[in-house]
N, C-alpha and C positions, 0 to 999 in steps of 0.2 A: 097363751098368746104372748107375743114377745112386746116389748114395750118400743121397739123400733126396727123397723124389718131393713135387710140389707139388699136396696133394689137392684132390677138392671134395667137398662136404657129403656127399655119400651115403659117403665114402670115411673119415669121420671119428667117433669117440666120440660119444654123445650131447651129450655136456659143450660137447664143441670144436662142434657143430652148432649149440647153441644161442650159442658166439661169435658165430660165421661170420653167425648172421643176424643179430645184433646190430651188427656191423661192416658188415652190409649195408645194414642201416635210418639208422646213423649217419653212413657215409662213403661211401655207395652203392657199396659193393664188399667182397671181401675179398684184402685184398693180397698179395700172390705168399709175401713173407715168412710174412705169417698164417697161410697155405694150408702152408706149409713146416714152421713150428714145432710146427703140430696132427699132425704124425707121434708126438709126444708125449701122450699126454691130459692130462699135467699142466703142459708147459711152459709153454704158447699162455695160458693164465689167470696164470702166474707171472708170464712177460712184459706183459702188457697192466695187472696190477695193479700193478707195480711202477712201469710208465711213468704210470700214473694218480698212484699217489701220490708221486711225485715232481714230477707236475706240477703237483700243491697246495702245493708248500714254498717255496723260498727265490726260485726264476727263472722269470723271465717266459716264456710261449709264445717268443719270436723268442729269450732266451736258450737256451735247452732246446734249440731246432734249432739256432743256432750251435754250442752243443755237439755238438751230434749232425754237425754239418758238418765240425768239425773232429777229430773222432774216425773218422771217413768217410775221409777224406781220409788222417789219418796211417796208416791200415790201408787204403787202395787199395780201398776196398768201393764201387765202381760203383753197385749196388742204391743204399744204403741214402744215396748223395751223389744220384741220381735223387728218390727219396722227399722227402731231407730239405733238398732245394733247392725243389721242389714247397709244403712243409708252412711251409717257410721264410716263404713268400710267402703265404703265404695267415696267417702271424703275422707279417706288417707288413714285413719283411725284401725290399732289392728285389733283382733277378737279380745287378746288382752287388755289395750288398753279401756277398750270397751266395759270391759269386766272393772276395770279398776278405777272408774268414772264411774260407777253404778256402787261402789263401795266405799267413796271418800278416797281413796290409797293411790292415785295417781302420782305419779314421779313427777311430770312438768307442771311448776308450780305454781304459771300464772293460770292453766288450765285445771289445778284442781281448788285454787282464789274463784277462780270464775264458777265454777260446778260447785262449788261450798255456798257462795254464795244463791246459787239457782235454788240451790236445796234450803236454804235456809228461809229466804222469801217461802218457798212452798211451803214446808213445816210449820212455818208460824204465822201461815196464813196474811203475808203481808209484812209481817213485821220483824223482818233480820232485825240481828244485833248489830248495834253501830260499828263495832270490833270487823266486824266482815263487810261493809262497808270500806270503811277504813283501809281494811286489808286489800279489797279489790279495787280503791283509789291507789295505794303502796305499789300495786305494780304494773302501773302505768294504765289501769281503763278511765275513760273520760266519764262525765255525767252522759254524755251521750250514750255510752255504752251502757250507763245505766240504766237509764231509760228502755234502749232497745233488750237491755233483758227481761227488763221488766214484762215490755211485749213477748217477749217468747215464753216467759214461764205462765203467762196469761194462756198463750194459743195454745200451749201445750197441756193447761190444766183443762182447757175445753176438750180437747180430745181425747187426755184419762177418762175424763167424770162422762162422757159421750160413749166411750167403748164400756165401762163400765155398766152403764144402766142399757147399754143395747145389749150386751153379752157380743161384742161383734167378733165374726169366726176369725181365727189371725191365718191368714195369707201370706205371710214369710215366714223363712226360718225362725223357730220358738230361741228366744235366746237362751243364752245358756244359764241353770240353774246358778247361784253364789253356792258358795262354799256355808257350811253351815258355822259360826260365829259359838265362839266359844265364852 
Protein backbone atom coordinates (compact mmCIF):
# COMPACT_ATOMS: atom_id res chain seq x y z
CA UNK A 1 0.00 0.00 0.00
CA UNK A 2 1.31 3.31 -0.83
CA UNK A 3 1.57 5.87 1.91
CA UNK A 4 -0.31 8.56 -0.45
CA UNK A 5 -2.34 7.66 -3.46
CA UNK A 6 -2.43 10.05 -6.55
CA UNK A 7 -6.17 10.92 -7.09
CA UNK A 8 -8.53 11.98 -9.67
CA UNK A 9 -11.35 14.36 -9.53
CA UNK A 10 -14.12 11.97 -8.70
CA UNK A 11 -11.70 10.81 -5.74
CA UNK A 12 -11.39 14.44 -4.31
CA UNK A 13 -13.29 17.29 -1.97
CA UNK A 14 -15.29 19.52 -3.83
CA UNK A 15 -12.71 22.29 -3.09
CA UNK A 16 -9.56 20.21 -4.52
CA UNK A 17 -12.14 19.42 -7.72
CA UNK A 18 -12.67 22.74 -8.48
CA UNK A 19 -8.45 23.12 -8.42
CA UNK A 20 -7.91 20.23 -10.46
CA UNK A 21 -10.14 21.85 -13.33
CA UNK A 22 -8.64 24.97 -12.80
CA UNK A 23 -5.16 23.41 -13.29
CA UNK A 24 -6.74 21.73 -16.26
CA UNK A 25 -8.08 24.85 -18.11
CA UNK A 26 -4.65 26.62 -17.25
CA UNK A 27 -1.81 24.03 -17.86
CA UNK A 28 -3.93 21.39 -19.74
CA UNK A 29 -3.43 18.83 -16.82
CA UNK A 30 -3.35 18.17 -13.42
CA UNK A 31 0.09 17.25 -12.10
CA UNK A 32 0.93 14.05 -10.41
CA UNK A 33 2.20 16.23 -7.45
CA UNK A 34 -1.56 18.21 -7.49
CA UNK A 35 -3.27 14.89 -7.64
CA UNK A 36 -0.95 13.94 -4.50
CA UNK A 37 -1.29 16.93 -2.18
CA UNK A 38 -5.50 16.97 -2.69
CA UNK A 39 -5.18 13.81 -0.32
CA UNK A 40 -5.51 16.98 1.93
CA UNK A 41 -8.48 19.26 1.29
CA UNK A 42 -6.58 22.03 2.68
CA UNK A 43 -3.19 21.55 1.58
CA UNK A 44 -3.39 21.44 -2.47
CA UNK A 45 -4.98 25.41 -2.12
CA UNK A 46 -2.09 26.23 0.63
CA UNK A 47 0.40 25.10 -1.83
CA UNK A 48 -0.76 26.65 -4.94
CA UNK A 49 -1.49 30.02 -3.05
CA UNK A 50 1.55 30.32 -1.67
CA UNK A 51 3.60 29.45 -5.03
CA UNK A 52 1.20 32.26 -6.38
CA UNK A 53 2.06 34.83 -4.18
CA UNK A 54 5.41 34.43 -4.20
CA UNK A 55 5.60 34.66 -7.58
CA UNK A 56 4.40 38.27 -7.31
CA UNK A 57 7.39 39.35 -5.15
CA UNK A 58 10.97 39.74 -5.39
CA UNK A 59 12.00 36.93 -8.50
CA UNK A 60 11.61 36.58 -11.77
CA UNK A 61 9.65 33.26 -13.43
CA UNK A 62 13.35 31.64 -14.52
CA UNK A 63 14.56 32.80 -10.96
CA UNK A 64 11.77 30.98 -8.85
CA UNK A 65 12.57 27.65 -11.16
CA UNK A 66 16.35 27.98 -10.62
CA UNK A 67 15.43 27.96 -7.14
CA UNK A 68 13.15 25.32 -7.30
CA UNK A 69 16.12 23.43 -9.38
CA UNK A 70 18.37 23.91 -6.94
CA UNK A 71 16.37 22.88 -4.00
CA UNK A 72 15.46 19.64 -6.20
CA UNK A 73 18.61 18.70 -6.50
CA UNK A 74 20.05 19.32 -3.09
CA UNK A 75 17.10 16.87 -1.83
CA UNK A 76 17.49 14.11 -4.69
CA UNK A 77 13.50 14.90 -5.69
CA UNK A 78 13.54 13.33 -9.25
CA UNK A 79 9.67 14.50 -9.62
CA UNK A 80 10.06 17.96 -8.83
CA UNK A 81 13.89 18.39 -10.93
CA UNK A 82 11.59 16.70 -14.01
CA UNK A 83 8.72 19.52 -13.45
CA UNK A 84 10.94 22.25 -12.68
CA UNK A 85 13.46 21.63 -15.71
CA UNK A 86 10.33 21.45 -17.84
CA UNK A 87 8.89 24.92 -16.26
CA UNK A 88 12.43 26.19 -16.34
CA UNK A 89 12.27 26.33 -20.08
CA UNK A 90 9.33 27.41 -20.71
CA UNK A 91 10.57 30.79 -18.27
CA UNK A 92 13.40 31.38 -20.64
CA UNK A 93 15.99 28.99 -18.81
CA UNK A 94 17.75 26.66 -21.54
CA UNK A 95 18.26 22.61 -21.01
CA UNK A 96 21.91 23.74 -20.17
CA UNK A 97 21.42 26.34 -18.12
CA UNK A 98 19.19 24.12 -16.26
CA UNK A 99 21.75 21.44 -15.96
CA UNK A 100 24.22 24.06 -14.71
CA UNK A 101 21.88 25.46 -11.87
CA UNK A 102 21.51 21.96 -10.59
CA UNK A 103 25.45 21.78 -10.37
CA UNK A 104 26.58 25.06 -8.84
CA UNK A 105 28.53 25.96 -12.43
CA UNK A 106 26.07 28.69 -13.64
CA UNK A 107 27.90 31.54 -15.64
CA UNK A 108 25.28 34.41 -14.52
CA UNK A 109 26.49 35.44 -11.32
CA UNK A 110 23.69 37.01 -9.48
CA UNK A 111 21.83 33.75 -10.53
CA UNK A 112 24.19 31.24 -9.20
CA UNK A 113 24.61 33.97 -5.55
CA UNK A 114 20.91 33.35 -5.59
CA UNK A 115 20.82 29.18 -6.39
CA UNK A 116 24.18 28.97 -3.89
CA UNK A 117 22.30 30.50 -1.61
CA UNK A 118 18.86 28.39 -2.08
CA UNK A 119 21.21 25.38 -1.74
CA UNK A 120 22.88 26.45 1.13
CA UNK A 121 19.47 27.22 3.36
CA UNK A 122 18.50 23.66 2.24
CA UNK A 123 21.81 21.74 3.14
CA UNK A 124 22.04 23.12 6.36
CA UNK A 125 18.71 22.98 7.21
CA UNK A 126 18.17 26.67 7.82
CA UNK A 127 21.31 27.77 8.55
CA UNK A 128 23.62 29.43 5.46
CA UNK A 129 26.65 30.77 6.10
CA UNK A 130 26.84 34.47 6.67
CA UNK A 131 29.49 34.55 3.64
CA UNK A 132 26.46 33.63 1.22
CA UNK A 133 24.32 35.88 2.82
CA UNK A 134 26.66 38.39 2.42
CA UNK A 135 27.27 37.53 -1.13
CA UNK A 136 23.64 37.62 -2.02
CA UNK A 137 23.22 41.28 -0.27
CA UNK A 138 26.71 41.98 -2.76
CA UNK A 139 24.79 41.77 -5.59
CA UNK A 140 22.02 43.83 -5.26
CA UNK A 141 18.90 41.28 -3.45
CA UNK A 142 17.05 43.12 -0.75
CA UNK A 143 16.03 41.42 2.66
CA UNK A 144 12.82 41.20 0.86
CA UNK A 145 14.17 38.98 -1.36
CA UNK A 146 15.44 37.29 1.31
CA UNK A 147 12.65 36.64 2.78
CA UNK A 148 10.76 35.60 -0.35
CA UNK A 149 13.28 32.92 -0.70
CA UNK A 150 13.24 31.80 2.15
CA UNK A 151 9.43 31.12 1.14
CA UNK A 152 10.37 29.24 -1.89
CA UNK A 153 12.98 26.97 -0.53
CA UNK A 154 10.19 26.22 2.35
CA UNK A 155 7.35 25.33 -0.54
CA UNK A 156 9.66 23.71 -2.37
CA UNK A 157 11.12 21.48 0.52
CA UNK A 158 7.35 20.48 0.94
CA UNK A 159 6.94 19.17 -2.27
CA UNK A 160 10.67 17.12 -2.29
CA UNK A 161 9.78 15.57 1.12
CA UNK A 162 5.72 15.00 -0.38
CA UNK A 163 6.98 13.30 -3.71
CA UNK A 164 9.36 11.52 -1.73
CA UNK A 165 7.31 9.58 0.82
CA UNK A 166 4.37 9.29 -1.95
CA UNK A 167 6.71 7.69 -4.50
CA UNK A 168 4.66 10.11 -6.93
CA UNK A 169 4.74 8.80 -10.70
CA UNK A 170 6.67 11.94 -12.71
CA UNK A 171 4.45 13.19 -15.47
CA UNK A 172 7.08 15.27 -17.50
CA UNK A 173 9.93 14.80 -19.14
CA UNK A 174 12.61 12.93 -16.58
CA UNK A 175 15.39 15.49 -16.34
CA UNK A 176 18.35 14.91 -17.64
CA UNK A 177 20.96 12.67 -15.53
CA UNK A 178 24.55 15.18 -14.31
CA UNK A 179 27.51 14.16 -15.48
CA UNK A 180 29.12 11.92 -13.15
CA UNK A 181 31.65 14.09 -10.79
CA UNK A 182 35.11 13.07 -10.60
Amino acid sequence: MKNLETLTRGQVSDENALIFDALKTKIGMVPNLYATVANSNVALKALLDLGQTLGGGEFSGAEAEAIALAVAEANSCDYCLAAHTAAGKMQGLTQEETIKVRTGEIEDVKLKILTDLARDITLTRGYPSPSSIERFFDVGYTKAALVDLIGFVANNIFTNYLNHIAGTEIDFPKAPKLPELV
